[in-house]
N, C-alpha and C positions, 0 to 999 in steps of 0.2 A: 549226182549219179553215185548208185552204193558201187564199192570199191572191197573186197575181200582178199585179202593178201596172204597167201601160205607161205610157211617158210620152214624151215630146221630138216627137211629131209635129207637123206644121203643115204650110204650105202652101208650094213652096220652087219656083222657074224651074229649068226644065231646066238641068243644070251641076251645082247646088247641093251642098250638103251638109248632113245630116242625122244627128242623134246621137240614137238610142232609148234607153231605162234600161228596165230589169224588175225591179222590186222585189219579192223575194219573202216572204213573212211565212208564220208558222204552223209551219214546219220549215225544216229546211236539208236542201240537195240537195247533201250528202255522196255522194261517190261519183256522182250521177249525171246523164249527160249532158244538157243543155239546148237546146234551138233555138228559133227566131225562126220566127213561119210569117206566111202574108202571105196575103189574101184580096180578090181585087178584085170589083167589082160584075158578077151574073153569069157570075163562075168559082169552083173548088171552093180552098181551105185549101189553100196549097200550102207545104212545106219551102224555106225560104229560105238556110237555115245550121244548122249546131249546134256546138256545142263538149263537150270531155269534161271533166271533173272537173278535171283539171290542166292542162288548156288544151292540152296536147298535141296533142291531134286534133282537126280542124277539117273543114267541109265546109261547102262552097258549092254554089247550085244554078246551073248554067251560065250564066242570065241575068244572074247578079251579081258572076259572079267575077271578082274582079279590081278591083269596084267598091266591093265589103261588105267591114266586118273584124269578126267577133263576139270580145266577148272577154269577160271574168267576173271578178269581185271577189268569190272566196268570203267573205271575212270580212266583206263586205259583204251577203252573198246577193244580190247583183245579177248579170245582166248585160246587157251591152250592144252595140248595133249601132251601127259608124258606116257609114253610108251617104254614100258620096261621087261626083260625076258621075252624078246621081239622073239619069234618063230619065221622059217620061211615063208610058209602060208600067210604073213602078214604083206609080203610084197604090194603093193598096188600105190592108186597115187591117191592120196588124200587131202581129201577138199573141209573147207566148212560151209556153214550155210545156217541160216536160220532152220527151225526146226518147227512145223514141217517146211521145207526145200521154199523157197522161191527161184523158177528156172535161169530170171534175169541178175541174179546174185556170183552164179558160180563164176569162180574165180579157175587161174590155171593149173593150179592145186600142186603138191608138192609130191615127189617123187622117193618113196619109198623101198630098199631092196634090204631083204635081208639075208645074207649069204649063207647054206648049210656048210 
């Protein structure tokens, strides 16, 4: 059974910084791409970033660029988001997930607030 484990959220003043981990267990995501998705109270799951197998390929969603760096520890099966120069608007709880989604993956996702 895959197993996706969020963690590093908390509660951080506008500026801040934030470091997420995704623990994954049960298999390894050889070969396949991963992303971070974010869900605020109110709005639908939305695409935050993702990364490819080799780290090679990267994508950010325009809200974040430039603020988000997703990056991945195969040998670890993690990966992780550092989120830097957090904004309110970043509030929500964020999940990972392979990339595109698999419904039976998602995990309880970590909980994000950013204080103005």
């Amino acid at each position: 059974q895959v197993q996706l484990d969020e963690s590093g959220g908390g509660l951080v003043q506008a500026g801040g910084s934030l470091r997420l981990s995704c623990a994954a267990s049960g298999r390894t995501f050889s070969g396949v791409t991963m992303g971070w998705f974010r869900q605020a109270p109110g709005k639908e799951r939305e695409l935050v970033a993702s990364i490819s197998w080799g780290g090679g390929s990267t994508y950010y969603a325009n809200s974040v660029k430039g603020r988000f760096t997703i990056s991945r520890d195969n040998a670890k099966n993690t990966v992780y988001l550092q989120m830097n120069s957090l904004k309110p608007e970043d509030t929500a709880v964020y999940y990972c997930n392979t990339h595109p989604f698999r419904n039976d993956y998602w995990g309880q996702g970590t909980q994000v607030t950013v204080s103005s």
